[in-house]
N, C-alpha and C positions, 0 to 999 in steps of 0.2 A: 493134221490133227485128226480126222476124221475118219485114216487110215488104219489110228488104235482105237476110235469109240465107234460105236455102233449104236444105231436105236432097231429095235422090231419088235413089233408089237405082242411077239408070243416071248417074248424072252422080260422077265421083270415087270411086266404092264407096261413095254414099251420104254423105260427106264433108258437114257444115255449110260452105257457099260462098257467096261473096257473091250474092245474085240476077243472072241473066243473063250470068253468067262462071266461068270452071272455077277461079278463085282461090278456095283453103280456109279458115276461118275460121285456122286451126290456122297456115296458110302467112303470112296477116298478124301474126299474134301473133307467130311465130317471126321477123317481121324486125324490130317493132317493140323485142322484146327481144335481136334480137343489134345494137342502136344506130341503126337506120332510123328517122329522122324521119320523119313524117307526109309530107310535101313531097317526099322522095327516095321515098316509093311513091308518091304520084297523078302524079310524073313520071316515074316507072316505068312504072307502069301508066296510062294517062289514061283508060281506061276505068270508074274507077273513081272516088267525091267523099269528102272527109272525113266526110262520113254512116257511109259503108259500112263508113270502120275503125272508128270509134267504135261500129256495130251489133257489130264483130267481137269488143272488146273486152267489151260489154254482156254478147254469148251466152256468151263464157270464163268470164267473172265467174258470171253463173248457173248456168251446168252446175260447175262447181267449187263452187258453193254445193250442188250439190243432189246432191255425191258424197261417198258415207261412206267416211274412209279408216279403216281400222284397224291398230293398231300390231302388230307381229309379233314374235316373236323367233327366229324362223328364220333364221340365217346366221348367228349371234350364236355368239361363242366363249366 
């Protein structure tokens, strides 16, 4: 996974991106879930292979694994 995304710090504010492009891990997620097929991004972008979403989706998958949420009840009437 780590071999198509990149973080550093002068590229996006440090932003997970796919290697060698200022597209963000966060920026394919978000069109995969607002109804973008696979197919309408690598003919969006052709700089980019079906590797690169699937890495995209890998790193979401783990960093959301590796975050503690905790419930709250602030705001709560």
């Amino acid at each position: 996974m780590h071999e198509r995304i990149s973080i550093d710090p002068t590229v996006l504010c440090g932003k997970p991106v796919i290697r060698g492009t200022r597209l963000a891990v966060e920026f394919i997620v978000d069109l995969l879930g607002n109804g973008w097929t696979e197919e309408q991004i690598l003919g969006e972008y052709p700089g980019i292979i079906q590797d690169d979403i699937r890495a995209c989706l890998r790193f979401a998958s783990a960093t959301l694994r590796e975050e503690n949420v905790y419930p709250t009840t602030m705001g709560v009437a």
